[in-house]
N, C-alpha and C positions, 0 to 999 in steps of 0.2 A: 504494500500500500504506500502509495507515495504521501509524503507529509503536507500537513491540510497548507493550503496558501501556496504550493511551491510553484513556480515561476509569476505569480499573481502579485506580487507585493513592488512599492519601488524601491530602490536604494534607501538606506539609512546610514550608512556612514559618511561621513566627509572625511575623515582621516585617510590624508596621504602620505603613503608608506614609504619614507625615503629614510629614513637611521630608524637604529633600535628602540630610540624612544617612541617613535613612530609607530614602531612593531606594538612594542606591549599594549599603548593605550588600545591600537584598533586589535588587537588580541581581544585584550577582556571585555571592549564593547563586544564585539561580536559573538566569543563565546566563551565570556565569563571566566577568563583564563590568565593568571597571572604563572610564570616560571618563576623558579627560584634562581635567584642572582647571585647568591654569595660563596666564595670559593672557601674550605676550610682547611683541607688538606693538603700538605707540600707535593706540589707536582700535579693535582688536578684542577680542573675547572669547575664553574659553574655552571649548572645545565644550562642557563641561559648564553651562553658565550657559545657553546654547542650547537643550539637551536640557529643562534643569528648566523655563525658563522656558514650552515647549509641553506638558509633562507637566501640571503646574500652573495649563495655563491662565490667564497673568498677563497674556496680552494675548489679546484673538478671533484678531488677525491676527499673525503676523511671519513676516519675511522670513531665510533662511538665506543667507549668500554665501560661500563658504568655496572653498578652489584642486580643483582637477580632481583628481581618486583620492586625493594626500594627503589632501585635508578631510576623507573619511571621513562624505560628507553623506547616502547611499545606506545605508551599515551602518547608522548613525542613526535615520533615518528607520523604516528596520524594526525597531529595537528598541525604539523610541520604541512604535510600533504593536504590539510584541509584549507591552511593558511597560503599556500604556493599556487593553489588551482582557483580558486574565489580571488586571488588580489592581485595576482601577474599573469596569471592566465595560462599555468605554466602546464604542459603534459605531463602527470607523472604516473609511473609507476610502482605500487607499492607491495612487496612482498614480504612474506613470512616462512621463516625456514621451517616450520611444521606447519600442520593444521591446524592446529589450536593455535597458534600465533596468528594465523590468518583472519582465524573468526573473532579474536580478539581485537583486531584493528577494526574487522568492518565493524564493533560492537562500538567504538570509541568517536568512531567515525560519523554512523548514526546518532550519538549521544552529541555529537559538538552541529550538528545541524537541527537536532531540537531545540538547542539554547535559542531563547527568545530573540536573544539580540542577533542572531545568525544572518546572512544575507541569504534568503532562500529565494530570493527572484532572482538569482544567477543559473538557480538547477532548474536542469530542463531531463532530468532524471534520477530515479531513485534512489538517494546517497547510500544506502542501505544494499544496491545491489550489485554487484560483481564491475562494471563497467558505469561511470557515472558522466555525464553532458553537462557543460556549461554553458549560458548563455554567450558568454566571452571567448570561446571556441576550445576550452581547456578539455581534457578526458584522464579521468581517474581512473585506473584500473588494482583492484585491491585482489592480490593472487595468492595461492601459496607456492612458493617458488618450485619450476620445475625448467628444463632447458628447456621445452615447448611455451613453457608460460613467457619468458625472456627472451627466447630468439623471433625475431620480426619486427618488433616492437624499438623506436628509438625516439622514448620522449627525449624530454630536457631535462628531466630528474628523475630519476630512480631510489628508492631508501629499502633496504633489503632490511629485515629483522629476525636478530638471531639466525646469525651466521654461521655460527657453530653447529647449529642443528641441520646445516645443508651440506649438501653435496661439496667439496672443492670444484667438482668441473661443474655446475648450478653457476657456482659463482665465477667462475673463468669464462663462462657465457655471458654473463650480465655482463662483465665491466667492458667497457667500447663502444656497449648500444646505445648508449645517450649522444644524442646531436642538439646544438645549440640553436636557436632561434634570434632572430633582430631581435633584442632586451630583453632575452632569456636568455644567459651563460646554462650550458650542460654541468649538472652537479649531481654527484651520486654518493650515498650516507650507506655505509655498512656499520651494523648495529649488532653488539652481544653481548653476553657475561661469557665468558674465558669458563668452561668445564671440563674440556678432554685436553690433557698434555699434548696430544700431536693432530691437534683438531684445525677446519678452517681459521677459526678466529686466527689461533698461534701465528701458521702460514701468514694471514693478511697481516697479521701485528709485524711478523717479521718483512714483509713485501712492503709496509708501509715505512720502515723506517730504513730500508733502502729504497726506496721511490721516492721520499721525501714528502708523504703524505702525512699533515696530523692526523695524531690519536689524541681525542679529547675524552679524559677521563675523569668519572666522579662516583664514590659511591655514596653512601647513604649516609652518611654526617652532611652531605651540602645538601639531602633532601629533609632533613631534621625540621620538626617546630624551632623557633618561628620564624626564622625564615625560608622554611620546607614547609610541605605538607603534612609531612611523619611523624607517628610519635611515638617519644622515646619509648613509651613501655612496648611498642610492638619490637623495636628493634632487641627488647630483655627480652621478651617472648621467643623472639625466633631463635637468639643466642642459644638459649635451651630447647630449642627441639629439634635443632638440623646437627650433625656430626660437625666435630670438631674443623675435618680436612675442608669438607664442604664451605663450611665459615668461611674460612680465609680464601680458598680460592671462589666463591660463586657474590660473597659478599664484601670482601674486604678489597680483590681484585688481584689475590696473590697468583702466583705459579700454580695450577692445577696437580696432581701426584701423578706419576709416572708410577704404575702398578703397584706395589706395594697393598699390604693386610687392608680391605675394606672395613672390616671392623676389628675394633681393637680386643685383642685377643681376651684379655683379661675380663671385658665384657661377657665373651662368649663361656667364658669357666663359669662366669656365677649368673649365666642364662642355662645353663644345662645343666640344675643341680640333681646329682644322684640322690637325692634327700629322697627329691618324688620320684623316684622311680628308675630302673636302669632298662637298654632293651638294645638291641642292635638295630635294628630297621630294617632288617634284610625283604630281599624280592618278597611280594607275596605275604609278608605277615601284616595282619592289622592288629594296630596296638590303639586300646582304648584304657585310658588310666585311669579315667572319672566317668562314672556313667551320668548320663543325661539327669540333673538336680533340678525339683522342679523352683520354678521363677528364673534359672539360669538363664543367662544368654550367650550367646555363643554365635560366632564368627569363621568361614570355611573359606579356605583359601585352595584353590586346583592348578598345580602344574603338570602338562602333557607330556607323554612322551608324543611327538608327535612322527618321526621317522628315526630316532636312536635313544639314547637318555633314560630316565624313570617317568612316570607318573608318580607324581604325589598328594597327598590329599593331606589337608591340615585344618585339625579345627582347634580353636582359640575360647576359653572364655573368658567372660569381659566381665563380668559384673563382683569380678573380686580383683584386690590391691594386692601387689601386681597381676594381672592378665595370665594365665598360663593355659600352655598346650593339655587338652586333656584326648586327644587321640590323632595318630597317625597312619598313615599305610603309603607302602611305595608298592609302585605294580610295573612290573616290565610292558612294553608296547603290547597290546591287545587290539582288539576290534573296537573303532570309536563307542559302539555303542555299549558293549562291559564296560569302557572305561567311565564312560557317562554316568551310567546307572550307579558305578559306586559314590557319586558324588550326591545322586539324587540318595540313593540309602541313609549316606553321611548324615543329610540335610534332615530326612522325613525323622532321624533317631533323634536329633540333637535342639531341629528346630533352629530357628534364625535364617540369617542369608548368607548368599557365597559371590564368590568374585573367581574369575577363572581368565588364564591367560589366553586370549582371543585371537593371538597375533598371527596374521597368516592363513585364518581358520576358515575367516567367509562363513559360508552358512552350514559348515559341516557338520556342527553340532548343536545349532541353535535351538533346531523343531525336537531335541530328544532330553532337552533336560523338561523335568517336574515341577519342580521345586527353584526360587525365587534364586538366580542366580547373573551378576553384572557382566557383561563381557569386556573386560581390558585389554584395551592396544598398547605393548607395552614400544613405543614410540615416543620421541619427543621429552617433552615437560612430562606427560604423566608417567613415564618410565623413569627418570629421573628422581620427581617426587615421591615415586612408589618407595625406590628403595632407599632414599634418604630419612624418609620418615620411620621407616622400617627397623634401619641401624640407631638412628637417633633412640627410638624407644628400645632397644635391647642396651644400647650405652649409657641410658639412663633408667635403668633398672624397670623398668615398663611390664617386659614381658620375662616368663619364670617357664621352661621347658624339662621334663624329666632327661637325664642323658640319655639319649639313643645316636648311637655311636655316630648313624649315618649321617645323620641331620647335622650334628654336632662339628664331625670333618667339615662337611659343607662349608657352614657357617665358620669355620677358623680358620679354613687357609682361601677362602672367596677372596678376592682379589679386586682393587678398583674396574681394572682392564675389563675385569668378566662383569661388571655391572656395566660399564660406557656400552652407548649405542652404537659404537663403529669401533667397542675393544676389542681386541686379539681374542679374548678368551669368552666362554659360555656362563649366562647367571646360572648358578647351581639351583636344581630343583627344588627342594629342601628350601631354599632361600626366596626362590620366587613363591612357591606355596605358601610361605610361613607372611613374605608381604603384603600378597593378596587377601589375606585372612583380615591383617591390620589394616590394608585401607578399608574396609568391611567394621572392621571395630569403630572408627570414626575418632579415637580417642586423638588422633594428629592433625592438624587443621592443616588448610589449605597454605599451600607453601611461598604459590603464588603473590603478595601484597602486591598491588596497584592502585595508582593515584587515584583513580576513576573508581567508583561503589564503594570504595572504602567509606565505613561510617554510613549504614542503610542508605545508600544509593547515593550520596552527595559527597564529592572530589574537593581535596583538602586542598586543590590549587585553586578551588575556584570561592571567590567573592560570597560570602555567606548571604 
């Protein structure tokens, strides 16, 4: 549905955009939008300095690096694109290195053309949908980055988001297809938080700083109250629920880990205590150590074998301090539909819901479960988040597991690499089961923080 008034209305602004001061006022008239200006940290910038510098075109290329949800690199991006297409008329192209980055822009994007003060007599289509029209001859196109999506196409600005999460040759296709226009300079913004040691970003971080391209960075102290959006207690909050490694490289903007223990060992001794219970795990055995308690609840977590590996099946209960495993079963590769039904059994004994790894699956097993069960793409953010929050609550005493031996190797010698979307190595079963049970517990909040809905639907950047 297109937005009520749109191409109907006249101009409202008079503000002509020639300096930064320029920028901000007709910013916040039009969508209620002020950036934060103030640099805190040696060696970074202000997001604002960031923003003007891709509006402005002061360089063809730079580089954004800013921490995971506080930086605020996603809301940016789209207003950067909402701000270039309405006031210079500029073509651009806007991508997301996953899908959920994608639907996140066009969600931000939509939100800054309901603001009141928006110029919506310039659309001459639905800012909301994939390809957007100006009256002033501009076109939005909001994608999730693929080489079909980028090859053809040569606006005059490109802002790729979360680059890490894409392909290297994705983005060896983009850069070059921006062409300049009379008073449109070609400028293109690659956007990330730094997560895999030997990942795009690293690559473009290193290409920029022999190409001579800034990297403008900032993380979450220049997004701080008050002169941020952010507040301090979520920045206490997250400190304690994401892993220590995590911290520093997704938030702080350090060096990401090159392989090394994904969880720290010592967690994993006093996750798997023999107190409750000892057992190997072997093919084929199910181990139930609490039977179904009534008011209990309980949380089932399903990893596949899907062509090699185990099945594993895991359920969790939640309604006692700490959380622990009260049954397991590993089962060699079988016929999808034995392997289904033991999840439905699991479910029908225990009660509660399940989350089960999807990836790859399509609809192979969709129409054979019973019983209330999430399908997860473990891709992207949600992959990411899955197992962040996963380790955070076993390193912070969260979840309590009888030793069984299998699980327990799993869990000790797992490895960053085997958790990364493009590491060397495989998530261990045992490890993915035992996550998908927790994102199903709900006890870990969403990892994500951004500017936009924070605080029931209203954006800390914008004018109360």
């Amino acid at each position: 549905m297109l937005l009520q008034g749109l191409g109907s209305s006249k101009p409202r602004s008079s503000i002509t955009v020639k300096t930064r001061k320029d920028l901000a006022a007709w910013l916040l008239e039009s969508f209620g939008v002020r950036i934060p200006a103030k640099r805190v940290c040696p060696g970074h910038v202000a997001p604002w300095t960031a923003f003007c510098a891709a509006y402005f075109a002061e360089h063809p290329i730079c580089i954004w690096h800013a921490s995971r949800g506080f930086g605020g690199k996603t809301f940016m991006l789209a207003l950067l694109t909402a701000a270039e297409s309405a006031k210079i008329g500029a073509n651009v192209s806007l991508l997301g290195g996953s899908g959920e980055q994608a639907e996140r822009i066009h969600e931000y994007l939509g939100q800054f053309w309901a603001h009141p003060g928006a110029p919506r007599e310039l659309l001459r289509s639905d800012p909301s949908s994939r390809r957007t029209r100006f009256a002033n001859g501009a076109t939005v196109r909001a994608l999730r980055a693929s080489q079909t999506s980028v090859r053809g196409l040569h606006p005059e600005r490109l802002r790729f988001d979360e680059i890490d999460e894409a392909d290297q040759a994705i983005i060896n296709a983009a850069l070059g297809q921006t062409l300049s226009r009379p008073g449109i300079p070609a400028q293109t913004v690659l956007s990330s938080t730094r997560q895999y040691a030997d990942g795009t970003m690293t690559e473009m971080l290193r290409r920029a700083s022999t190409g001579g391209w800034p990297i403008y960075t900032w993380c979450y102290r220049e997004t701080l109250e008050p002169h941020g959006w952010l507040p301090k207690s979520d920045v206490e909050r997250k400190r304690l629920e994401i892993p220590a490694d995590m911290w520093e490289a997704e938030i702080e903007n350090q060096e990401p880990h090159a392989g090394g223990r994904a969880i720290t060992p010592k967690a994993v001794d006093e996750m798997f205590d023999p107190a409750l219970g000892m057992a190997q795990g072997d093919n084929g055995e199910y181990l139930e150590f609490e039977k179904p308690a009534k008011g209990g609840r309980y949380a089932h977590g399903a990893d596949w074998a899907k062509t090699v590996n185990w099945t594993v099946i895991t359920t969790i209960r939640y309604d006692v301090d700490p959380a622990r495993l009260v049954a397991f079963e590993r089962l060699g590769r079988m016929e999808w539909d034995q392997m289904v039904e033991r999840l439905n059994k699991r479910v029908e004994r225990y009660g509660g819901e399940a989350a089960h790894d999807h990836t790859g699956l399509g609809t192979v097993v969709s129409n054979m479960f019973t019983v209330p069960v999430e399908d997860v793409v473990l891709i992207g953010r949600t992959r990411s988040e899955l197992f962040s929050d996963y380790i955070a609550a076993i390193e912070h005493g969260d979840i309590k597991s009888p030793r069984i031996e299998f699980a327990y190797r799993e869990h000790k010698f797992c490895l960053h690499e085997d958790l990364a979307a493009r590491g060397r190595g495989h998530p261990p079963d045992s490890v993915v089961a035992g996550a998908l049970a927790w994102r199903v517990v709900g006890n870990a909040p969403n990892l994500g923080a951004v500017p936009f809905g924070v605080g029931g639907g209203r954006s800390y950047w914008r004018r109360p």
